[in-house]
C-alpha positions as CSV (number, residue, x, y, z in Angstrom):
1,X,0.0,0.0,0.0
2,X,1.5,3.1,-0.7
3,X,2.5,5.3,2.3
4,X,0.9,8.7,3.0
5,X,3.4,11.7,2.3
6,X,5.4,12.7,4.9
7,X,5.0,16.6,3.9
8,X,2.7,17.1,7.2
9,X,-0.5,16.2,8.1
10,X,-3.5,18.0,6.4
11,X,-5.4,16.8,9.2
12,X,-3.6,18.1,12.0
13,X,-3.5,21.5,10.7
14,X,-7.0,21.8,9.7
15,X,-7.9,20.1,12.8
16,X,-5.7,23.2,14.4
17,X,-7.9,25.8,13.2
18,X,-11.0,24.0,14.0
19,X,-9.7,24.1,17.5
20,X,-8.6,27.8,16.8
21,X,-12.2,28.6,15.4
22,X,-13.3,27.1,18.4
23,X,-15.7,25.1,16.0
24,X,-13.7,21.5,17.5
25,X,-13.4,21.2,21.1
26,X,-10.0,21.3,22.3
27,X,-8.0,17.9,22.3
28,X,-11.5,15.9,20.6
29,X,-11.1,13.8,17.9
30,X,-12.1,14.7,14.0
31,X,-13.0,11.0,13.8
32,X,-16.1,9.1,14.5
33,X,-20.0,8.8,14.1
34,X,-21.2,11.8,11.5
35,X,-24.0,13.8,13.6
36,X,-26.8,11.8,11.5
37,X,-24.9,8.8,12.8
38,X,-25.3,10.0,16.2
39,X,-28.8,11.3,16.3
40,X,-29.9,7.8,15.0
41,X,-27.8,5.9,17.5
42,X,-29.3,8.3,19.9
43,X,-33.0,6.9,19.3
44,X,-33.5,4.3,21.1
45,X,-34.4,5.5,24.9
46,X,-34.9,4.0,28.0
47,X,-37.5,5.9,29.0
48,X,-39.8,4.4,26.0
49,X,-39.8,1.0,28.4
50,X,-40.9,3.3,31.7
51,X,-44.2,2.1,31.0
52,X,-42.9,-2.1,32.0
53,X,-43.1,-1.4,36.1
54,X,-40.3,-4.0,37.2
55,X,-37.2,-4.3,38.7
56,X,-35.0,-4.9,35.6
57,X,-35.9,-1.5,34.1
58,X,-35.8,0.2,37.5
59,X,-32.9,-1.3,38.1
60,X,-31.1,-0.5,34.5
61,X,-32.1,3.2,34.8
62,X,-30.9,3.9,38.0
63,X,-28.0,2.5,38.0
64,X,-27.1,5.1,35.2
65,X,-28.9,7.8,36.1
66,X,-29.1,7.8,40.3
67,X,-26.1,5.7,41.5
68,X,-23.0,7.6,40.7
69,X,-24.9,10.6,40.8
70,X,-26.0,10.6,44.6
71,X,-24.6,7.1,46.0
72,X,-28.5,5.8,46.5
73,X,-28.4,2.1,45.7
74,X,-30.7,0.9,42.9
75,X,-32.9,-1.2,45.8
76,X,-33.3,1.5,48.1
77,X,-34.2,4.2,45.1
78,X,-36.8,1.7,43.4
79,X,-38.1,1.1,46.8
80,X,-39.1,4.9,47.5
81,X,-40.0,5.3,44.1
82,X,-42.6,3.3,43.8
83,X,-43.7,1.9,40.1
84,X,-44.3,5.7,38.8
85,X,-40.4,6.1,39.0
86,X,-41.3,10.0,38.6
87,X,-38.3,11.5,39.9
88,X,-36.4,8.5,38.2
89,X,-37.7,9.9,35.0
90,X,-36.8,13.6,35.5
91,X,-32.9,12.4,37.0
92,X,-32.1,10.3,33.7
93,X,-34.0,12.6,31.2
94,X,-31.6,14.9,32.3
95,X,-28.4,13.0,32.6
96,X,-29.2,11.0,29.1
97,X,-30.0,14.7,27.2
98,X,-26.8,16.1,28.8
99,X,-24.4,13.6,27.8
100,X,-26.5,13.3,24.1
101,X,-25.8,16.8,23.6
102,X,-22.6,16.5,23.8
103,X,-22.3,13.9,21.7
104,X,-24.2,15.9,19.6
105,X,-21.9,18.6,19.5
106,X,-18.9,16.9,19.4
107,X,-20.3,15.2,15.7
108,X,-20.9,18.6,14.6
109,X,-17.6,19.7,14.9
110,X,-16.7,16.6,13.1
111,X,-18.9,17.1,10.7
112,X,-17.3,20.6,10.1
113,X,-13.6,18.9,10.4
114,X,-14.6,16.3,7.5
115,X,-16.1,18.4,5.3
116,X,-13.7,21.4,5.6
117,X,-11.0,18.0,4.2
118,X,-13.5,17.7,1.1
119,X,-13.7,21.2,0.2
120,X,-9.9,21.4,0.3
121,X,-9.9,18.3,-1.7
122,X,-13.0,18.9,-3.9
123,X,-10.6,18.8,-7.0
124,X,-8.9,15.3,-6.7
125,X,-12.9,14.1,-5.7
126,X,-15.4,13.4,-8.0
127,X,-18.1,16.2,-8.2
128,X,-21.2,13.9,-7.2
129,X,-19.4,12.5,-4.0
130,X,-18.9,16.3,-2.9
131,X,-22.6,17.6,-3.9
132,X,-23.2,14.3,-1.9
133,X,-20.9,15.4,1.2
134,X,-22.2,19.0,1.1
135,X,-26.3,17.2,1.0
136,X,-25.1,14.8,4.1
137,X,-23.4,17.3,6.1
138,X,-25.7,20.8,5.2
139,X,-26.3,21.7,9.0
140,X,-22.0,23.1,8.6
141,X,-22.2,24.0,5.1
142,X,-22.8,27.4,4.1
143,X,-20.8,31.2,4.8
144,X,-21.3,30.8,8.5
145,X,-21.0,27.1,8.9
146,X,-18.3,24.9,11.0
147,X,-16.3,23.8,8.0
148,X,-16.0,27.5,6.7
149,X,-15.0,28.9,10.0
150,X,-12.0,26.5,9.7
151,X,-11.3,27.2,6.1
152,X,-11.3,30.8,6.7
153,X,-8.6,30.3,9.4
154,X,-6.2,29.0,6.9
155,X,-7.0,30.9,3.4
156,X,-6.1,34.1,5.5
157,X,-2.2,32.5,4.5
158,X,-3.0,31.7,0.5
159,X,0.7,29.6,0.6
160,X,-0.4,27.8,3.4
161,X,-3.9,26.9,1.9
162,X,-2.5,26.0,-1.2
163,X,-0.1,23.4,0.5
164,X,-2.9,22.3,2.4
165,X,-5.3,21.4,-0.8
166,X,-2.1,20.0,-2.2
167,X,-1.5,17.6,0.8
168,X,-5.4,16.9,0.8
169,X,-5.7,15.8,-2.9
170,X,-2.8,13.5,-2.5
171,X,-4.3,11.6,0.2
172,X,-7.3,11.6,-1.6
173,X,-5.9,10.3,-4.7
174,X,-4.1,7.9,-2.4
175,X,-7.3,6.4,-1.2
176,X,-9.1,6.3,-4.4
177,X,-5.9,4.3,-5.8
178,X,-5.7,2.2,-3.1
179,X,-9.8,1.5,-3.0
180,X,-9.4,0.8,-6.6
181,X,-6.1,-1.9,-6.6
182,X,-7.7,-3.8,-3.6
183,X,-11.0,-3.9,-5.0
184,X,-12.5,-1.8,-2.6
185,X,-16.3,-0.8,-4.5
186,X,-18.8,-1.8,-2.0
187,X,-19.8,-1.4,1.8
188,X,-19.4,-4.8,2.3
189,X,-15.8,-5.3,0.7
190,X,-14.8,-1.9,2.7
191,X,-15.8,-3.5,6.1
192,X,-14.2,-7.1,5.0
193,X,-11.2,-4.7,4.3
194,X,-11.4,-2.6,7.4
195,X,-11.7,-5.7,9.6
196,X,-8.9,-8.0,8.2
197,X,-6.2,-5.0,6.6
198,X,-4.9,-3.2,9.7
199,X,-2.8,-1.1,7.8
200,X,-5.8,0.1,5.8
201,X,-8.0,0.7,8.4
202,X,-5.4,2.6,10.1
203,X,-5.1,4.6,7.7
204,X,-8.6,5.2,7.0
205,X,-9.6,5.9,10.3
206,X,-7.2,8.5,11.1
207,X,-6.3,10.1,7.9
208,X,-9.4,11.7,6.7
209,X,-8.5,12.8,3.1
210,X,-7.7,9.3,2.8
211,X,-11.0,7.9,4.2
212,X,-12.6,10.2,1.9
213,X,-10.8,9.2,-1.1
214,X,-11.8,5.3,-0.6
215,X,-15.7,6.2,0.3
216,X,-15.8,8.2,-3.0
217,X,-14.9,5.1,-4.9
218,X,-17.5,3.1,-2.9
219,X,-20.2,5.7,-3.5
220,X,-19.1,5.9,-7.5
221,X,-19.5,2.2,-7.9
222,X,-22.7,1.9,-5.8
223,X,-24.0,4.8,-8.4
224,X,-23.2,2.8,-10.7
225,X,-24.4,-0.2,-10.2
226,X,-28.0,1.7,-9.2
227,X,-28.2,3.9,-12.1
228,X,-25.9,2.4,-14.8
229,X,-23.9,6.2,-14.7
């Protein structure tokens, strides 16, 4: 597999001015669930089984909710509470829509990271994977969105941006080339890939341009195979 440049990392300094345009929380990770990701992982909720008076869900919910919180055992809570669980309800609505927003938030400013990477390397992509990209990731997009705060912070310094698309397009182009020589055109070869190349998933988890490069191939040769284009 060929080896990513070693000109700098793209990532790092656009992840920088994320961090300066305080649109990336200091020290988080670009990497992860997308925020569409996250809201559907987010779905399913306890609270939906409140209804099932019984130990097991008592038990479940305050174990997350009341235990570490204020050190009152699960018995002794589901005891007082009775089987309307009211202030149960109140404790972990607020503990699970704390910790979900900042999940939230955190996807955002990934979002904003990742698509701040395709805009740099729009060029080296193909122009339905970044109309696709801009439709996935539209809460960002736009003059006053996360991924233009960061790419503001850099095209102040026209040499630096230009090094930056340069080092983007090449990762890209690496990812596309190595999709393409390992056969890499479907969701279900990029997962066989991901779980048995550790090289490759290495390198597409933590090198974004990269990651990009080989999902654009996927998403061409799904298109294709769909619509014959």
């Amino acid at each position: 597999m060929p080896g990513i440049p070693a000109t700098g990392s793209v990532d790092r300094r656009l992840i920088q001015a994320a961090e300066d345009a305080k649109v990336l929380p200091k020290g988080a990770s670009p990497h992860g669930k997308t925020a569409a990701e996250t809201k559907e992982a987010q779905k399913p909720h306890l609270l939906g089984k409140v209804g099932m008076t019984g130990g097991l869900v008592a038990a479940e919910a305050l174990h997350h909710g009341l235990e570490h919180a204020s050190g009152v055992s699960a018995g002794v809570a589901a005891a007082l509470l009775g089987p309307g669980l009211t202030a149960l309800k109140l404790l972990y609505s607020w503990d699970k829509a704390h910790r979900e927003g900042e999940a939230l938030r955190d996807a955002y400013a990934r979002d904003s990271v990742n698509l701040a990477v395709v805009y740099a390397a729009a060029s080296a992509l193909p122009p339905a994977y970044v109309a696709k990209m801009r439709v996935d990731l539209k809460p960002v997009d736009g003059e006053r969105g996360g991924a233009m705060k960061i790419l503001n912070r850099v095209m102040v310094n026209d040499a630096e941006w230009q090094t930056i698309k340069r080092q983007a397009e090449e990762h890209v182009r690496i990812g596309c080339d190595t999709a393409t020589r390992l056969n890499v055109t479907s969701k279900e070869g990029l997962e066989l890939r991901l779980k048995n190349d550790r090289q490759f998933a290495v390198l597409y988890q933590q090198d974004i341009a990269f990651k990009h490069g080989v999902d654009s191939v996927v998403y061409d040769n799904v298109q294709r195979q769909l619509y014959g284009k």
